[in-house]
C-alpha positions in Angstrom: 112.5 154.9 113.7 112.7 155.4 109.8 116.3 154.9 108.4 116.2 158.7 107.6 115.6 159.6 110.9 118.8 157.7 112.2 121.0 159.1 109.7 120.1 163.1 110.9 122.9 163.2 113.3 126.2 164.3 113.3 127.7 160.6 113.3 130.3 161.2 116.1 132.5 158.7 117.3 131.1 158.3 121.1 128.8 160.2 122.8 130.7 163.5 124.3 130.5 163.1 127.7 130.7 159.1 127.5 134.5 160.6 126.0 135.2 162.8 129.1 134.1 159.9 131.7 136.6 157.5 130.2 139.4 160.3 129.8 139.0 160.7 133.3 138.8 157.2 134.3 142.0 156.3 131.8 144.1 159.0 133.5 143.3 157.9 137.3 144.0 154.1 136.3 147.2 154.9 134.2 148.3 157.4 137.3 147.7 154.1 139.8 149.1 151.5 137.6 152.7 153.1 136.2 153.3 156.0 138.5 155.1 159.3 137.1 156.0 162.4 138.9 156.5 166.0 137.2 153.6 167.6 138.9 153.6 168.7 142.9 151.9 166.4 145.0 147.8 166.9 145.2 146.3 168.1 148.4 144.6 171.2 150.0 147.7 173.3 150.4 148.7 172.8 146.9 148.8 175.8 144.7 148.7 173.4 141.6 145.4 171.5 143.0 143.3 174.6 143.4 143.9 176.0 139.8 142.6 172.6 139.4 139.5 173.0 141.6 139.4 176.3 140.0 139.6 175.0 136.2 137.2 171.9 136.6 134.4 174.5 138.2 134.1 177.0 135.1 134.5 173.6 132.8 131.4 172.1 134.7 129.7 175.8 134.9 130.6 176.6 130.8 129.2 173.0 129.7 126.0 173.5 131.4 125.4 177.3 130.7 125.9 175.6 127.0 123.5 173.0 127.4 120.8 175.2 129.0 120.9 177.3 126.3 120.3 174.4 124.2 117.1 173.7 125.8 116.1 177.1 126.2 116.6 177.1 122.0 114.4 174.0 121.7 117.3 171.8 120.2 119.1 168.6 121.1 121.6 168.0 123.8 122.2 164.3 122.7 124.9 164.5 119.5 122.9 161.3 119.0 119.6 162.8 117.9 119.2 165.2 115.5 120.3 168.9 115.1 116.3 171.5 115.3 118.3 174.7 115.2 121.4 176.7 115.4 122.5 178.0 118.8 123.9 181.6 118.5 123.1 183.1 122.0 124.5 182.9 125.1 128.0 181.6 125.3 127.7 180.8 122.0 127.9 184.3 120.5 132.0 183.7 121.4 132.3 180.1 120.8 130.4 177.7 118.7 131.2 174.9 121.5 130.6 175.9 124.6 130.0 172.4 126.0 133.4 171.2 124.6 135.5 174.3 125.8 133.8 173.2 129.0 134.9 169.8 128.8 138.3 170.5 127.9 138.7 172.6 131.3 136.8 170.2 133.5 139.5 167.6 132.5 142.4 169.6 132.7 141.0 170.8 136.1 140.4 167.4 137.1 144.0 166.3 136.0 145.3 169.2 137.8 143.3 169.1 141.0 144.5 165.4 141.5 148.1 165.4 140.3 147.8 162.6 137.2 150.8 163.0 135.0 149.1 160.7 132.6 146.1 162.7 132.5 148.5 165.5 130.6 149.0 162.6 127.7 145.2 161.8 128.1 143.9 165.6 128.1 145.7 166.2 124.7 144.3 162.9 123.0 140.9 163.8 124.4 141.3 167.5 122.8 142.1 165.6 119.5 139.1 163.0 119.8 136.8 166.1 120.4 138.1 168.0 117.2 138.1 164.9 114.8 136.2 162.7 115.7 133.2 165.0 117.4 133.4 168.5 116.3 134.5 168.1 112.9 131.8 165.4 111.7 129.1 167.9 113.8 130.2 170.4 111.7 130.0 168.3 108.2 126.6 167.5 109.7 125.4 170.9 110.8 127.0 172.6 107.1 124.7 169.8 104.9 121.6 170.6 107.2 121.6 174.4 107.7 123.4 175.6 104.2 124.2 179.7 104.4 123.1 180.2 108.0 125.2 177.8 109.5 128.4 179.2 107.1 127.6 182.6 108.2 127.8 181.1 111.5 131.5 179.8 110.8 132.5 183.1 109.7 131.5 184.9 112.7 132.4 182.6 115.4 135.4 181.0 116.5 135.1 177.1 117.3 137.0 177.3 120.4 137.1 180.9 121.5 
């Protein structure tokens, strides 16, 4: 691989979901190691726990309509490799990050579902990683590859919804 090739990428921090895996695994191993307790107890009667159930589905449902419509486009998944074209269909004719939006849900849904007051610190950092050190160098990335059509893109679309 030519050094050209490995610089056209976005340069994010961590691979995306290599982020969400370790948010998830951080908030059970916090929850186990210095207990709090401000949300109801999990379990199947709890209200609380199926919001959860409820929020992690349409996270895990949004990321991968996102994705799909990557590959139905003919781009990248992998923030790794590089950026062939810009997504504008499907859920991303409301938000230019579908996946993310996705992720964000499916954490808080896991956090909820299973009662882990750290997870509420967790969920914001995570939301904060995303922006910064994901979304924001993508879109420094994705402005310097695709010039006007990516701007008008911007202008159009919300990053979030």
């Amino acid at each position: 691989m030519t050094d050209e090739a490995k610089k056209d990428n976005p340069g994010v921090i961590l691979f995306p979901p290599l982020i969400l895996v370790t948010a998830m695994a951080v908030s059970l191993v916090l929850d186990f190691l210095v207990p709090m307790s401000f949300l109801p107890a999990p379990g199947i009667f709890s209200w609380l726990s199926w919001i959860g159930v409820v929020l992690f589905i349409c996270g895990a449902g949004l990321a991968i309509v996102g994705s799909r419509e990557f590959h139905r486009k003919g781009t990248n998944v992998d923030t790794r490799k590089p950026s062939l074209r810009i997504v504008d269909t499907g859920p991303y004719r409301y938000t230019r990050n579908p996946m993310y939006v996705g992720m964000v849900l499916g954490l808080a849904g896991f956090v909820l579902a299973l009662s882990l007051e750290w997870g509420v610190l967790v969920w914001l950092i995570f939301i904060a990683i995303l922006r910064y050190g994901v979304i924001a160098r993508e879109e420094r990335y994705l402005k310097a590859k695709f010039g006007a059509p990516y701007e008008a893109l911007l202008k159009r679309t919300r990053r979030w919804v």
